[in-house]
N, C-alpha and C positions, 0 to 999 in steps of 0.2 A: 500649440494647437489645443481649441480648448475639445474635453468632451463631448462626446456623439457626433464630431465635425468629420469631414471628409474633405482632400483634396484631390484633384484629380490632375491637376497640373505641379509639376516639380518646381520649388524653389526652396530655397534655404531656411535659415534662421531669419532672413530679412522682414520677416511679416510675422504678425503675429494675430491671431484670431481666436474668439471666443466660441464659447459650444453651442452647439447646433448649426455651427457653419457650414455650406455647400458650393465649393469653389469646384467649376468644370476645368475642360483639359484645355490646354493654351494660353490661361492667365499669366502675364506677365508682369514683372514688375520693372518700373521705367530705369534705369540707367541715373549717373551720379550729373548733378547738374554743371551745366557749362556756361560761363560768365557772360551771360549776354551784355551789360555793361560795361565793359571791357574794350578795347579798340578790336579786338579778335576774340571768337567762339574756341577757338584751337587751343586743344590742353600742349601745343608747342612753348605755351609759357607756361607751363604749370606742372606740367607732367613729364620731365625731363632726367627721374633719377635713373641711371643705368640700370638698376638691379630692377625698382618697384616700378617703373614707371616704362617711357617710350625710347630704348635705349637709342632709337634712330634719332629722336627728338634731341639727346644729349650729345649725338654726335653729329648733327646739323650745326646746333650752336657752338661747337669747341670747331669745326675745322670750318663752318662756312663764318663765323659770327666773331670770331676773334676771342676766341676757349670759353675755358665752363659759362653756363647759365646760373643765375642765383634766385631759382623760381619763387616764387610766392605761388602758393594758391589760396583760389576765391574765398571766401566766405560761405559757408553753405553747402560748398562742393559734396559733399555724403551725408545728406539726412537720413533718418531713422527710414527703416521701411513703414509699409501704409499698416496700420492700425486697426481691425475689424472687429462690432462688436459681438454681440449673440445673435445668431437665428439669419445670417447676413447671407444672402444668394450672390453669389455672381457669377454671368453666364460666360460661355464660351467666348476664348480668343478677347477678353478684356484686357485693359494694359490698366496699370494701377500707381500712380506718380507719389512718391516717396514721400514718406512724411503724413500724406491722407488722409483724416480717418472717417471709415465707414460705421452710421451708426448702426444701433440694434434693429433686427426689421426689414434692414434698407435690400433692394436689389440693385442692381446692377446689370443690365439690358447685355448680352453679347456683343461681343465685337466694339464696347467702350472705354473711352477715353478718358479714365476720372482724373482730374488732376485736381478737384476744390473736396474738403470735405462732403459728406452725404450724410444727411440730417437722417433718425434714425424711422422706421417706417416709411421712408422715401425710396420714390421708383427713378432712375435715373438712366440715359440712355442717348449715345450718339458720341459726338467727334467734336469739339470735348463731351462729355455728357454732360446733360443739361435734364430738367425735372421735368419726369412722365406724369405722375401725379404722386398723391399720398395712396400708401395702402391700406390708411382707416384714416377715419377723422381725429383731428387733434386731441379732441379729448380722451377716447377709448386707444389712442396710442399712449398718452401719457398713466392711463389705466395702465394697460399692459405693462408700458415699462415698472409702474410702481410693483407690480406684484413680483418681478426679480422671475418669474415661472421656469426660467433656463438656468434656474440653482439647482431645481430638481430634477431626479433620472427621469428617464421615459414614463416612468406608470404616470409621472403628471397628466400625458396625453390620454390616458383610457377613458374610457367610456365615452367619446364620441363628441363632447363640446371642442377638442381644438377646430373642428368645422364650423362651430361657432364664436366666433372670438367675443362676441361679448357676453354669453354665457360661459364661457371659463373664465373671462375675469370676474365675473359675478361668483362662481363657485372658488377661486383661489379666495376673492376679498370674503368669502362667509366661512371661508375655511372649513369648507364640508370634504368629509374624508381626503382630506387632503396628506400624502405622502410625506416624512421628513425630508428637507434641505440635504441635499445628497452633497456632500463636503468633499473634492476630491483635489490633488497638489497638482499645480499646472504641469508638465512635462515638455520638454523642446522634441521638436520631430527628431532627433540624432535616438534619444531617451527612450520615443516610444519605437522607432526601427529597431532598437538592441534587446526591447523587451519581446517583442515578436518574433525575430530571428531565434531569440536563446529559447524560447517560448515557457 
């Protein structure tokens, strides 16, 4: 989790997100995929070891199926979790398909379905989600992204232009008082619970 970000919904190491991210409570992230190419969806071929896997599964095949099973699984079966860049909203009760990734900018409507990447400054929203609109025009997003503005801590925001986004990228690109590059080492959420806890 990068700096300044907040989660409010629980999930593991499975995601990873950069700073200034704002994740609500309910966000999910989607489950390992199941072979739809396959003659069956059912990890009854796949997912058969006693210990790791469906131990019913293992013992379907040895006493109905004529002993062990010698599974193969799919291709693909556990991608990476979804990917998210700087400054990324996503609202309540969203579900988030493996692998994703959300760019800088983008939000994420409550209650969606993202299963395709999300271009960055993009509003997205629905079942699958599909594109609300842009939240600036092309060009003053690719401004934005050029000035990197989410390397630095908060005093970047003061004096009032973040209500203005193209007068902050005007004041990053003229580098007027501008703040240094706040340099800080990513942390995994286990990393930063332990530094809090010990405080």
């Amino acid at each position: 989790m990068g700096a300044f970000s907040y989660s409010e919904a629980a999930f593991g190491a499975e995601i990873s997100l950069g700073r200034y991210c704002s994740i609500a409570r309910g966000v999910k992230v989607m489950g390992v995929r199941h072979p739809i190419e396959w003659v069956t969806t059912s990890s009854i071929t796949y997912d058969t070891h006693p210990e790791r896997g469906y131990a019913s599964f293992a013992a379907a095949h040895r006493d109905l199926g004529g002993g062990d099973f010698q599974a193969q699984r799919p291709a693909g079966l556990r991608q990476p979790g979804p990917s998210l860049g700087r400054d990324v909203w996503i609202g309540e009760d969203a579900r988030l398909a493996r692998g994703v990734r959300i760019g800088t900018g983008a939000v994420v409507a409550s209650g969606s379905i993202v299963t395709k990447d999300v271009a960055p400054y993009t509003i997205v929203g629905g079942s699958p989600a599909r594109v609300i609109r842009r939240r600036f025009d092309e060009a003053l997003s690719e401004r934005l992204l050029a000035t990197r503005w989410w390397e630095y801590g908060p005093n970047v925001l003061r004096g009032g232009t973040y209500r203005d986004p193209l007068a902050f990228v005007e004041a990053i690109e003229a580098g007027t008082d501008l703040p240094e590059r706040l340099v800080l080492a990513p942390v995994t959420a286990e990393e930063a619970l332990a530094r809090f806890v010990t405080g």
